[in-house]
C-alpha positions as a Markdown table, in Angstrom:
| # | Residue | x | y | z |
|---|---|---|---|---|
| 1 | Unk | -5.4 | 31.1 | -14.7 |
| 2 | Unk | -7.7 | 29.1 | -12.4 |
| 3 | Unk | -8.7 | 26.9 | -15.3 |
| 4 | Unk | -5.0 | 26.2 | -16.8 |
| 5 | Unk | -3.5 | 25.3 | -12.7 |
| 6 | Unk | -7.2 | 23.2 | -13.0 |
| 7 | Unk | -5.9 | 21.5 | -16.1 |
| 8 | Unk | -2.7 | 21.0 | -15.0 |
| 9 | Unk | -3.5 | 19.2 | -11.8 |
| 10 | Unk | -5.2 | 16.9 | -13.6 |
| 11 | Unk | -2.8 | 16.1 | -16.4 |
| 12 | Unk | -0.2 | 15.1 | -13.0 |
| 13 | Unk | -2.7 | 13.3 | -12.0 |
| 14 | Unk | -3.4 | 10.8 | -15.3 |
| 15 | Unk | 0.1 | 11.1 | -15.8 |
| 16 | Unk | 0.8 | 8.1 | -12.7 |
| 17 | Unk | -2.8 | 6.8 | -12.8 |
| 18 | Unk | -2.6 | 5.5 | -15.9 |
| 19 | Unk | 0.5 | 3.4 | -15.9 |
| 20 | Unk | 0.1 | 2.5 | -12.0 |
| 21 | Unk | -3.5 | 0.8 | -12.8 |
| 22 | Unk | -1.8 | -1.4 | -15.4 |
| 23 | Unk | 0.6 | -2.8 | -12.5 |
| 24 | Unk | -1.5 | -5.0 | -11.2 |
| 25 | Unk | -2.4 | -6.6 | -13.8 |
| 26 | Unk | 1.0 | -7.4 | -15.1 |
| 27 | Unk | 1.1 | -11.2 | -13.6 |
| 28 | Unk | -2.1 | -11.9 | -15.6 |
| 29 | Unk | -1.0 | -11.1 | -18.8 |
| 30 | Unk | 2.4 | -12.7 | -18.1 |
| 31 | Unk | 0.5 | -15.7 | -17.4 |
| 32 | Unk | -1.8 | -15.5 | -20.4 |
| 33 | Unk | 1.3 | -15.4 | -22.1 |
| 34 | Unk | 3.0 | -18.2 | -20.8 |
| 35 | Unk | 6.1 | -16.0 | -19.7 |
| 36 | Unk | 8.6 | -16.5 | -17.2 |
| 37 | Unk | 10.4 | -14.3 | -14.8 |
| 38 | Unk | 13.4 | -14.0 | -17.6 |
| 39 | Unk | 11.1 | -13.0 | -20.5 |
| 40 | Unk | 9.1 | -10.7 | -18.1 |
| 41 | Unk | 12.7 | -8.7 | -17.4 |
| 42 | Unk | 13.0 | -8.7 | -21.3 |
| 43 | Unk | 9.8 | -6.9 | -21.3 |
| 44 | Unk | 10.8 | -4.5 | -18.9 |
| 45 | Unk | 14.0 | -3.7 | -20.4 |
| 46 | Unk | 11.7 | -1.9 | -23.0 |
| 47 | Unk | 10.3 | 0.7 | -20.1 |
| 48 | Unk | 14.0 | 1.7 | -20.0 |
| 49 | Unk | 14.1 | 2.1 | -23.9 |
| 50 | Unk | 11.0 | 4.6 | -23.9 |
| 51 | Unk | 12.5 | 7.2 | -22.0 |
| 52 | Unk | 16.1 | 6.9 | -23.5 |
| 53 | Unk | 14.9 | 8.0 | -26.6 |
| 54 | Unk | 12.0 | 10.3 | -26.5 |
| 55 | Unk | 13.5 | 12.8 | -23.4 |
| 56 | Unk | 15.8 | 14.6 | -25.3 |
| 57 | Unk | 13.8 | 15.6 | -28.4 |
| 58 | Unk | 11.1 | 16.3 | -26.4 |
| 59 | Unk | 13.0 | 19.0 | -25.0 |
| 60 | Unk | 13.4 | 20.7 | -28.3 |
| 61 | Unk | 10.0 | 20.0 | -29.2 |
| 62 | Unk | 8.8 | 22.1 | -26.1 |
| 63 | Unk | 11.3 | 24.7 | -27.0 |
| 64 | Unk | 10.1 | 24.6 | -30.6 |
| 65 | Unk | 6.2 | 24.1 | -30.6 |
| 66 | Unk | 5.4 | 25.0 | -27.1 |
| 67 | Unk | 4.5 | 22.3 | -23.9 |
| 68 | Unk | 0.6 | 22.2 | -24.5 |
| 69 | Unk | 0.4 | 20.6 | -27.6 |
| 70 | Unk | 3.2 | 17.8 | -26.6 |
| 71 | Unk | 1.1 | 17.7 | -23.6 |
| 72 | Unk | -1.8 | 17.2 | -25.5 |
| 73 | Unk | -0.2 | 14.0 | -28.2 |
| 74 | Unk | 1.7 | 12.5 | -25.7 |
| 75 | Unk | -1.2 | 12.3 | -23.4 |
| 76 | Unk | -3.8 | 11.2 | -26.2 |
| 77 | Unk | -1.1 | 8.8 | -27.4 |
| 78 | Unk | -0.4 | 7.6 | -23.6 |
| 79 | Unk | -4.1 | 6.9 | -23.0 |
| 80 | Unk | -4.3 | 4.6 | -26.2 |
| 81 | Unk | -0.9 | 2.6 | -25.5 |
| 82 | Unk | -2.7 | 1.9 | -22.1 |
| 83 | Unk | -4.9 | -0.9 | -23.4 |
| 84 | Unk | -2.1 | -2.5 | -25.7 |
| 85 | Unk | -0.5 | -4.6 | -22.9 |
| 86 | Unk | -3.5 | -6.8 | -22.8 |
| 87 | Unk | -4.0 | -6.9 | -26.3 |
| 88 | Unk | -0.2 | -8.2 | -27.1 |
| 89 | Unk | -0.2 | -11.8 | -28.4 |
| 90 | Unk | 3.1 | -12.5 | -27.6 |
| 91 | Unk | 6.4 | -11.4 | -26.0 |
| 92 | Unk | 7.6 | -9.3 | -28.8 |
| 93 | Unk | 4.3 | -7.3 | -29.0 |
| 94 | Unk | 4.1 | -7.1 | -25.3 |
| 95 | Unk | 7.6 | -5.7 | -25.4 |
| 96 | Unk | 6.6 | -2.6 | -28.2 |
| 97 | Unk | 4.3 | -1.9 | -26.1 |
| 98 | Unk | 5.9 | -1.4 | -22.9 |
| 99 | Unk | 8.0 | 0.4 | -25.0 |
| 100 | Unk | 5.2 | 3.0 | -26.5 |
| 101 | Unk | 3.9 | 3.3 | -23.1 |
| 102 | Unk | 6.9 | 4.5 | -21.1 |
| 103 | Unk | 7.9 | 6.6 | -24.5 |
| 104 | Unk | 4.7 | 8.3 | -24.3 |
| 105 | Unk | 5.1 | 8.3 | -20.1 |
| 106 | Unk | 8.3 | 10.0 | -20.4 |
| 107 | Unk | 7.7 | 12.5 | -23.2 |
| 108 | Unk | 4.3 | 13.9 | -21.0 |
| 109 | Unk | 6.7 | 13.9 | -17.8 |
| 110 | Unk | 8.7 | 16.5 | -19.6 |
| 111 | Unk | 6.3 | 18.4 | -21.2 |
| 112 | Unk | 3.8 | 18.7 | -18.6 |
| 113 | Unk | 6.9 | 19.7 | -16.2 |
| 114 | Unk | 7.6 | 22.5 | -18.8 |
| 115 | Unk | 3.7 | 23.8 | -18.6 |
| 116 | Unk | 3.7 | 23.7 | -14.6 |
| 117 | Unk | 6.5 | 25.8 | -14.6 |
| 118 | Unk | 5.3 | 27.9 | -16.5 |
| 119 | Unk | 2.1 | 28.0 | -14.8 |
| 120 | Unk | 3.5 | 29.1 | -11.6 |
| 121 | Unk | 5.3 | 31.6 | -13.2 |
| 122 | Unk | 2.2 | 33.3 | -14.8 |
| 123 | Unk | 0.3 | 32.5 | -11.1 |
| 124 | Unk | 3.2 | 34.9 | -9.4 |
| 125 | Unk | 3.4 | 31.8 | -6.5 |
| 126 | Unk | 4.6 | 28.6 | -5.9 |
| 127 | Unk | 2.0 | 25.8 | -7.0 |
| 128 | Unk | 4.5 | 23.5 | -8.2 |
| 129 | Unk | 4.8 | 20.8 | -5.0 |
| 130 | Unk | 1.0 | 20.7 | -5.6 |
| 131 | Unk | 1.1 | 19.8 | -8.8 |
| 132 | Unk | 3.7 | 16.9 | -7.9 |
| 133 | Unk | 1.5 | 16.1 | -5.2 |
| 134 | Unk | -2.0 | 15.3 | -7.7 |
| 135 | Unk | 1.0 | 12.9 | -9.3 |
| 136 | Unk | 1.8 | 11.2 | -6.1 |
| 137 | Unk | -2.3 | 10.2 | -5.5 |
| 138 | Unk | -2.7 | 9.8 | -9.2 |
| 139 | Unk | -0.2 | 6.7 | -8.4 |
| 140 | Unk | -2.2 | 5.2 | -5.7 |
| 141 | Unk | -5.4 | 5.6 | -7.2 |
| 142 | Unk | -4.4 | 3.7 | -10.5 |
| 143 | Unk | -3.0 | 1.3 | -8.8 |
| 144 | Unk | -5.8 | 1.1 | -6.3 |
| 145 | Unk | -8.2 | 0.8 | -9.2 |
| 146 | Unk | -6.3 | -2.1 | -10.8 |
| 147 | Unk | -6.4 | -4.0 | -7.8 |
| 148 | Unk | -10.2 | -4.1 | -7.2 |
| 149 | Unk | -10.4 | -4.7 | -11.2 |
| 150 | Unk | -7.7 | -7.6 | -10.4 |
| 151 | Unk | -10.2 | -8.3 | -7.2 |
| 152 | Unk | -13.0 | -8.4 | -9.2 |
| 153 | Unk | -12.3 | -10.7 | -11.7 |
| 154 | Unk | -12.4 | -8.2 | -14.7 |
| 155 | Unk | -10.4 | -9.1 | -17.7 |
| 156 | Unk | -7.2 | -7.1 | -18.3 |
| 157 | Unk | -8.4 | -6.5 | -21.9 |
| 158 | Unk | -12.0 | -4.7 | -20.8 |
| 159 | Unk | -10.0 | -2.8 | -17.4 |
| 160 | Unk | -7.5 | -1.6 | -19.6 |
| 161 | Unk | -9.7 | -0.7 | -22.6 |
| 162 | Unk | -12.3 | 1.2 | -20.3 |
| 163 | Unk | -9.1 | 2.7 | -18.6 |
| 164 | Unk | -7.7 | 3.7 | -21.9 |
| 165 | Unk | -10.4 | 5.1 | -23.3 |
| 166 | Unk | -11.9 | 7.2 | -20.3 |
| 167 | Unk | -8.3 | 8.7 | -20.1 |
| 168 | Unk | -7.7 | 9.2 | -23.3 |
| 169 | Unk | -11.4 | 11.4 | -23.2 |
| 170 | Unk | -10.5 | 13.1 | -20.0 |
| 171 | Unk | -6.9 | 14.1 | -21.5 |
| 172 | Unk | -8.4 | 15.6 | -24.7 |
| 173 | Unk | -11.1 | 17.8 | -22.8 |
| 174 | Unk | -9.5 | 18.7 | -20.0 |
| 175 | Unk | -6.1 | 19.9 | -21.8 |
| 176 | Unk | -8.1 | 22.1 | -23.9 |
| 177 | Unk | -7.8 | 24.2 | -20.2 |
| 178 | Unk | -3.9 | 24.4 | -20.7 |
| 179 | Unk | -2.5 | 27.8 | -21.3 |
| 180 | Unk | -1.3 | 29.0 | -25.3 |
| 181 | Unk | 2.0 | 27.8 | -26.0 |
| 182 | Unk | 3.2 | 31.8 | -26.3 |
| 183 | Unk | 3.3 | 31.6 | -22.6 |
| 184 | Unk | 6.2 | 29.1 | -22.7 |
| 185 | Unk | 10.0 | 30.3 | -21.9 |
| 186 | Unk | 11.1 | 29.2 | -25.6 |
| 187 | Unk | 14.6 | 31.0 | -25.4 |
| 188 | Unk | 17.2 | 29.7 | -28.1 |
| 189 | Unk | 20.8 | 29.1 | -26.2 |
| 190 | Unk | 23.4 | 30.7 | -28.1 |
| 191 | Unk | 24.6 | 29.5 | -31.2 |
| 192 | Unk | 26.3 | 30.6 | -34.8 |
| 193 | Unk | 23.2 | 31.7 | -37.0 |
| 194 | Unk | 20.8 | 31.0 | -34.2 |
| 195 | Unk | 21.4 | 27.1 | -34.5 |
| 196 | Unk | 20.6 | 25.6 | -31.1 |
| 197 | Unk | 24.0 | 24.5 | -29.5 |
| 198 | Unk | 22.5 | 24.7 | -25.9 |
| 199 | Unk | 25.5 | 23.8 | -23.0 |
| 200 | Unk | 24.1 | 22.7 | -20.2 |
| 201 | Unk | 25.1 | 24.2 | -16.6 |
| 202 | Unk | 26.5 | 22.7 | -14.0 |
| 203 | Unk | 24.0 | 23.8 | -11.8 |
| 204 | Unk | 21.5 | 21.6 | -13.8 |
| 205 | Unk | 23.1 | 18.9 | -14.2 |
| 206 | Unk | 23.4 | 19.2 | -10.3 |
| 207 | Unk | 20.2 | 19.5 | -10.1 |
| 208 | Unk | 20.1 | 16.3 | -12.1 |
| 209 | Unk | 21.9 | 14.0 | -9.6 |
| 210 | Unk | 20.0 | 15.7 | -6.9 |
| 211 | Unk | 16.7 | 13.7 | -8.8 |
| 212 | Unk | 18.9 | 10.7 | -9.0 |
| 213 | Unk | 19.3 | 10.7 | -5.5 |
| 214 | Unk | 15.6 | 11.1 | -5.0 |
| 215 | Unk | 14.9 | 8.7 | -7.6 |
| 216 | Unk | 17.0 | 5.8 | -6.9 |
| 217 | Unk | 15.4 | 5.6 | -3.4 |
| 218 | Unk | 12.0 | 5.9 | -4.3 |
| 219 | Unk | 12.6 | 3.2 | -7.3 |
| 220 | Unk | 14.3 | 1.0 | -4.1 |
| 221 | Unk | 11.4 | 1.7 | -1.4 |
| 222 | Unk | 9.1 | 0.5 | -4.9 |
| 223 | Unk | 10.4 | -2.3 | -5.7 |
| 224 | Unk | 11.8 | -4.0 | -2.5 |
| 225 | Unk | 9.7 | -2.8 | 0.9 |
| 226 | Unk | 7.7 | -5.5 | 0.7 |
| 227 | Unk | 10.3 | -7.8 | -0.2 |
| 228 | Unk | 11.8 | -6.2 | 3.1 |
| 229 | Unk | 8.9 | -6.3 | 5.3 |
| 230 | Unk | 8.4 | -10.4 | 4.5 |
| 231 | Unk | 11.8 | -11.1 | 4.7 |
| 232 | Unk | 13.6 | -9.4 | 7.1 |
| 233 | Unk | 10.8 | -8.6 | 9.8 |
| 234 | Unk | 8.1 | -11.7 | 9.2 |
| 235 | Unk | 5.7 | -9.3 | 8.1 |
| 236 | Unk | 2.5 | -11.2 | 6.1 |
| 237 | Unk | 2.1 | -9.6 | 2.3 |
| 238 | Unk | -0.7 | -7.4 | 3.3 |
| 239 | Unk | 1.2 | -5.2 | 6.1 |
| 240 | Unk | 4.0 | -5.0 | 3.7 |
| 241 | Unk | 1.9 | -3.6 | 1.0 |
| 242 | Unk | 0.1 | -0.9 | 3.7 |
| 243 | Unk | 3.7 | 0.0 | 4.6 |
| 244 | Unk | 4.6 | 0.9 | 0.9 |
| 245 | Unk | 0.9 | 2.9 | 0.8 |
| 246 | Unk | 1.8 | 5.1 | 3.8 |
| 247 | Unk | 5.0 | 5.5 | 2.1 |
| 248 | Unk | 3.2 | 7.4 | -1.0 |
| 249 | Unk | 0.6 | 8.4 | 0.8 |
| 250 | Unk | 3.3 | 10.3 | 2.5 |
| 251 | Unk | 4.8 | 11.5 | -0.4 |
| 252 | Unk | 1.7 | 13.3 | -1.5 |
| 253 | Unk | 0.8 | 15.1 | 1.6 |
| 254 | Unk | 4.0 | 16.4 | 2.0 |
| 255 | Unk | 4.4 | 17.7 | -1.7 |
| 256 | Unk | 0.7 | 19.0 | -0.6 |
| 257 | Unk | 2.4 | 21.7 | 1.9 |
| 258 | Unk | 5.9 | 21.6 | 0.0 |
| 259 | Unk | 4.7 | 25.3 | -1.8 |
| 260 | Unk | 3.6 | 26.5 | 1.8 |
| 261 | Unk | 7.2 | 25.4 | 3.1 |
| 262 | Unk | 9.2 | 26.5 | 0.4 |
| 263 | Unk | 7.4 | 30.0 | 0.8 |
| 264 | Unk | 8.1 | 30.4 | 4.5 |
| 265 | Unk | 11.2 | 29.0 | 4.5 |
| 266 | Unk | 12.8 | 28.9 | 1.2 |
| 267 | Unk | 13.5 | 25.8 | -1.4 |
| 268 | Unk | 17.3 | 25.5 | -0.3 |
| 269 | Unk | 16.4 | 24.8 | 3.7 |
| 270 | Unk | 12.9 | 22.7 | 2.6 |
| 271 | Unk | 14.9 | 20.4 | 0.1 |
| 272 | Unk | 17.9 | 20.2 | 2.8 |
| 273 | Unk | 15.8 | 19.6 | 6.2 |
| 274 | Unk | 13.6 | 17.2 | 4.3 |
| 275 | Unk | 16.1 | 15.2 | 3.2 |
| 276 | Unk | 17.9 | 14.9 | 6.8 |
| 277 | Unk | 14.4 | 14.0 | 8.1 |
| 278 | Unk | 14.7 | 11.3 | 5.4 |
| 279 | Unk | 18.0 | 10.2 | 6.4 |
| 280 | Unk | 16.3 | 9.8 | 10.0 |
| 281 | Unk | 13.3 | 8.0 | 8.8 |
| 282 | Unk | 15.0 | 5.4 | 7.0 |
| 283 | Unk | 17.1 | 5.3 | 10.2 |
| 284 | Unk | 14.5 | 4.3 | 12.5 |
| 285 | Unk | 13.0 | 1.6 | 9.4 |
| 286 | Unk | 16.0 | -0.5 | 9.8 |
| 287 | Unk | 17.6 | -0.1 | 13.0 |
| 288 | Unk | 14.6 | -1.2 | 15.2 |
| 289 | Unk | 14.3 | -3.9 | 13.2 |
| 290 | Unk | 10.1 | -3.6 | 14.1 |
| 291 | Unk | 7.3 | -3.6 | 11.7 |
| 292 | Unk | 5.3 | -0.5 | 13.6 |
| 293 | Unk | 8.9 | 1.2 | 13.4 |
| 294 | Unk | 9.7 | 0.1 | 9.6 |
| 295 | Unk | 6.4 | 1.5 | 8.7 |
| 296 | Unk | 6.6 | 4.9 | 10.6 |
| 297 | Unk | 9.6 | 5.5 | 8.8 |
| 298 | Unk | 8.9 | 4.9 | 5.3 |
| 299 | Unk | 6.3 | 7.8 | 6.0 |
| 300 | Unk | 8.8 | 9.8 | 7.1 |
| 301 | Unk | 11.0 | 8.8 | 4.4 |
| 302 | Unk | 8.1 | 9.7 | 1.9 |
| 303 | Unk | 7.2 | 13.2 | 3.4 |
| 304 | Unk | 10.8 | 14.0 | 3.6 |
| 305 | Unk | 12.0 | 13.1 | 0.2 |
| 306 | Unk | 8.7 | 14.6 | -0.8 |
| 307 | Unk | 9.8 | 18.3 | -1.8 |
| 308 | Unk | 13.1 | 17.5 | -3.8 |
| 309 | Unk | 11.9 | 16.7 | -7.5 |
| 310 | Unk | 9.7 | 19.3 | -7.9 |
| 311 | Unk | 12.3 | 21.8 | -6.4 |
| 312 | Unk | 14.7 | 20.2 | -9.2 |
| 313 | Unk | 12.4 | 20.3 | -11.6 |
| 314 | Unk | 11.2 | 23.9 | -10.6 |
| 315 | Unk | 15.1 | 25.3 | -10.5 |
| 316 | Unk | 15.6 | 23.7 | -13.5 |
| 317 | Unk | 12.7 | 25.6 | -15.4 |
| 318 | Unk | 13.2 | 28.9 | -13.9 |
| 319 | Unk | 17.6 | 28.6 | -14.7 |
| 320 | Unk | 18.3 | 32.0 | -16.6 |
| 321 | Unk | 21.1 | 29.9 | -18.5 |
| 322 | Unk | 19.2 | 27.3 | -20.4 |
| 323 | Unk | 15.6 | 27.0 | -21.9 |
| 324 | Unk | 13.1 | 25.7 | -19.6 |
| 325 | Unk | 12.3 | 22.6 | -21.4 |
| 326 | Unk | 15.9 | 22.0 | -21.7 |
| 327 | Unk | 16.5 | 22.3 | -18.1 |
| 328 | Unk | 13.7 | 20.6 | -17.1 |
| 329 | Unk | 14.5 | 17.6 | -19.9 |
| 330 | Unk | 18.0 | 17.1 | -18.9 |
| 331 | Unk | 17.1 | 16.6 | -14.6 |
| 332 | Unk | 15.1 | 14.5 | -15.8 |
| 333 | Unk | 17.0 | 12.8 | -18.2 |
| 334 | Unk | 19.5 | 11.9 | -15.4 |
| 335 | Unk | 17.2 | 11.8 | -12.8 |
| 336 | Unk | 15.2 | 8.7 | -14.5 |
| 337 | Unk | 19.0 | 6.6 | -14.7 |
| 338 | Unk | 17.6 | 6.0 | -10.8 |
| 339 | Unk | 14.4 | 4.5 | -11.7 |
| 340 | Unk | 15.8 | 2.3 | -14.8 |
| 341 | Unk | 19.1 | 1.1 | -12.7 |
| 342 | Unk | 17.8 | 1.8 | -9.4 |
| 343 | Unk | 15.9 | -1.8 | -8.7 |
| 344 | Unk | 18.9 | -4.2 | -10.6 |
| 345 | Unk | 21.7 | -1.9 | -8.2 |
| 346 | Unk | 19.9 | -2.4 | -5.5 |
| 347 | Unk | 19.2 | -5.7 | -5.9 |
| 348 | Unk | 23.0 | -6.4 | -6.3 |
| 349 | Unk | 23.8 | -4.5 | -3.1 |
| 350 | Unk | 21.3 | -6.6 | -1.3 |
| 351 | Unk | 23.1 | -9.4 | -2.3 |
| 352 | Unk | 26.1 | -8.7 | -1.0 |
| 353 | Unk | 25.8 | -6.6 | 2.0 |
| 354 | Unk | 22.3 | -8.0 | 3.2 |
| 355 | Unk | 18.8 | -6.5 | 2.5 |
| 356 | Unk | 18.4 | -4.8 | 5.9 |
| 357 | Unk | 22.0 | -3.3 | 5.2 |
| 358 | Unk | 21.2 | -2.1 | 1.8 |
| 359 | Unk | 17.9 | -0.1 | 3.3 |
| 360 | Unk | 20.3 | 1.5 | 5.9 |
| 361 | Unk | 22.6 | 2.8 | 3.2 |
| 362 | Unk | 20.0 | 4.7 | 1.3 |
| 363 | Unk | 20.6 | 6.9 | 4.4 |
| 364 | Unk | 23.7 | 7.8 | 2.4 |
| 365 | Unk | 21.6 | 8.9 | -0.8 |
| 366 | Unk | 19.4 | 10.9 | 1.5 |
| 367 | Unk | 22.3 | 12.9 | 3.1 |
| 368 | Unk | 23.9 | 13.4 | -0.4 |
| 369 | Unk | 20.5 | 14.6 | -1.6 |
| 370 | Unk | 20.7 | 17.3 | 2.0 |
| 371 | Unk | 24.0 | 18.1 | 0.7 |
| 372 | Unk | 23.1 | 18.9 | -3.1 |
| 373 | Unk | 19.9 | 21.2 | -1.3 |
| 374 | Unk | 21.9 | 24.0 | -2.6 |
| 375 | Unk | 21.5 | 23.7 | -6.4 |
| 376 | Unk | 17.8 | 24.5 | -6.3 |
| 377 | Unk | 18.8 | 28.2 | -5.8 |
| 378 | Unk | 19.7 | 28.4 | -8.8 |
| 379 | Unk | 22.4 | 30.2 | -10.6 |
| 380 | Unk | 22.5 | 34.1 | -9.9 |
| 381 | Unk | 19.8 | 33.6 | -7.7 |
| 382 | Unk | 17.4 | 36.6 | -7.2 |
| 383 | Unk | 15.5 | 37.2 | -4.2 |
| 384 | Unk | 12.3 | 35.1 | -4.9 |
| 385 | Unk | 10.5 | 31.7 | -4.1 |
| 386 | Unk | 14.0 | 29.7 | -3.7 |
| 387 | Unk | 15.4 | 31.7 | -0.6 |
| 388 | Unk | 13.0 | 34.5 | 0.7 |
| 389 | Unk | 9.7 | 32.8 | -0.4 |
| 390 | Unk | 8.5 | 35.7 | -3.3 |
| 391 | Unk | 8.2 | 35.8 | -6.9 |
| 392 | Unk | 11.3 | 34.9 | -8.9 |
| 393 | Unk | 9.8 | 37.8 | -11.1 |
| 394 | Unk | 10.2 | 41.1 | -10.3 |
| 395 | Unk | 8.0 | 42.5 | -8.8 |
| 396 | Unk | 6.6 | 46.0 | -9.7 |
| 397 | Unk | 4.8 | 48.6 | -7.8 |
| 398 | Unk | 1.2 | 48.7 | -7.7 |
| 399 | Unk | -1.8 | 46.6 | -7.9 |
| 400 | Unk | -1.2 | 42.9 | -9.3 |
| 401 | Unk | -2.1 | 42.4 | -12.4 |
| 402 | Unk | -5.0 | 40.2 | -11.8 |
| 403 | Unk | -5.6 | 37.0 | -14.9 |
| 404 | Unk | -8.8 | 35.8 | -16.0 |
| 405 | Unk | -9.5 | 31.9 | -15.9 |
């Protein structure tokens, strides 16, 4: 079991890194294209198209084959799409290729969700956080590599091929690691003749919006900190991009302890006490109008936001009333409508109300996200990791049964 949580980590991990190191390097290849700002949102229109239509199949491919070998084809398909964004003549290739990338981003999000579910439940403890947490300083060490490639003065073509190539390698070892797919909850919902007609609780879709709070802040604190630093507070470019690193940096420590927390305390009060401390952090960012201030609370805006997907995402997998890759397929179905119309909405809401005004009211998101805590209970919740801290099996006397790695 050692070697499959191993693997798992890992995947999280190249599951951000490789996108976030192709970031910086998008104003070259916009510029080697001759693009303009208008084209480039074209582009980007097709990171929204990826998801839309590879999350729900993958789902039912989960449910039907088993997470590890999606895991496996979308991450050996994911590595390869890497280096096609430098190799795109023109704005029409560029934009299939966005598009393969965030399908194959999306479909691994899913399925590697569905394996660390059912990781932790074969592990008897929660390891989930910690797995969300390899994600978080995947992120920043993609996009830190891309920098000091962008720094450096290496092509786009040769980062992104080496980049490509080394994940693509590291994917297809490493998830040989990943546990059978007979370990997966592959439950049928209900249906005439065993035909899958699955109906999707409230309490998911709850848990859904809960992500879409989540997400819609984090795709806001992305895409428009820095804008908000050297606008609003005078702040040069490079203290407005530290601020947005101790915001992720933030993130991932806190999913780091999130397991211990949810443990000791249970998911419900984590998820809800986080999100408060959110609601204060982003409080203190805007109100003191100070850069020290503004960056002190992103970070606690990170490390308090920090625990709610992968409670959603956990709840949703462990839901007695729908398959886990279902579950775990519809959050995040609805919870990535925050990162595709998070930047535009927010954008628009600057524009009215005032940039500084539009970071105060993600305050609001935050407290609806403290008020939603209660969907990661779960339906018919048993005495386990989301309340008392246990197993959401039960448990059995005598010895645990003890699993070889």
């Amino acid at each position: 079991m050692r070697r499959a949580r191993r693997a798992t980590t890992v995947v999280f991990f190249l599951h951000a890194a490789v996108y976030t190191t192709w970031v910086p390097r998008i104003p070259e290849v916009k510029d080697s294209l001759g693009l303009d700002n208008d084209s480039l949102t074209l582009v980007f229109t097709g990171v929204a198209v990826g998801p839309l239509l590879t999350i729900p199949p993958t789902g039912h491919a989960c449910r039907r084959f088993g997470s590890r070998p999606v895991v496996r084809v979308a991450l050996a398909v994911y590595g390869v799409s890497l280096a096609l964004p430098a190799l795109a003549p023109g704005l029409a290739e560029l934009f299939c290729a966005m598009v393969l990338l965030s399908a194959a981003n999306s479909t691994l999000a899913v399925a590697m969700n569905t394996h660390g579910v059912t990781v932790q439940a074969q592990l008897d403890r929660p390891v989930f956080a910690s797995l969300h947490a390899a994600n978080s300083f995947g992120g920043l060490a993609g996009s830190g590599l891309g920098t000091l490639a962008a720094a450096a003065e290496v092509a786009p073509k040769a980062h992104l091929g080496v980049a490509a190539a080394l994940s693509t390698l590291t994917g297809v070892v490493v998830t040989r690691g990943l546990l059978p797919a007979s370990a997966d909850d592959r439950r049928h919902p209900a249906g005439i003749g065993g035909r899958a007609r699955a109906r999707v609780p409230a309490s998911v879709v709850g848990l859904g919006l809960l992500a879409l709070c989540v997400f819609l802040t984090e795709s806001a604190v992305t895409n428009w900190s820095t804008v908000y630093f050297t606008d609003e507070l005078d702040a040069p470019a490079a203290v407005a991009s530290v601020a947005f690193t101790v915001f992720a940096a933030a993130m991932g420590a806190g999913r780091l302890v999130a397991d211990r927390l949810a443990e000791r305390f249970g998911a419900v009060r984590t998820v809800r006490w986080g999100a408060l401390t959110a609601t204060a952090g982003i409080g203190l960012a805007v109100v003191l109008e100070n850069t020290a201030a503004a960056i002190v609370g992103l970070g606690i805006l990170g490390a308090g936001i920090a625990a709610t997907v992968p409670a959603a995402m956990r709840a949703a997998g462990e839901n007695p009333d729908v398959p886990r890759a279902v579950g775990i397929a519809t959050v995040s179905m609805i919870g990535y409508l925050g990162f595709l119309a998070g930047p535009s909405a927010f954008g628009l809401l600057a524009g009215v109300v005032g940039l500084s005004v539009a970071f105060g009211l993600l305050g609001a998101l935050a407290a609806t996200a403290a008020a939603l805590a209660g969907s990661v209970s779960g339906p018919n919740s048993r005495k386990g990791f989301h309340e008392t801290g246990g197993s959401t099996r039960t448990r059995r006397p005598g010895p645990a049964p003890r699993h070889r790695s």
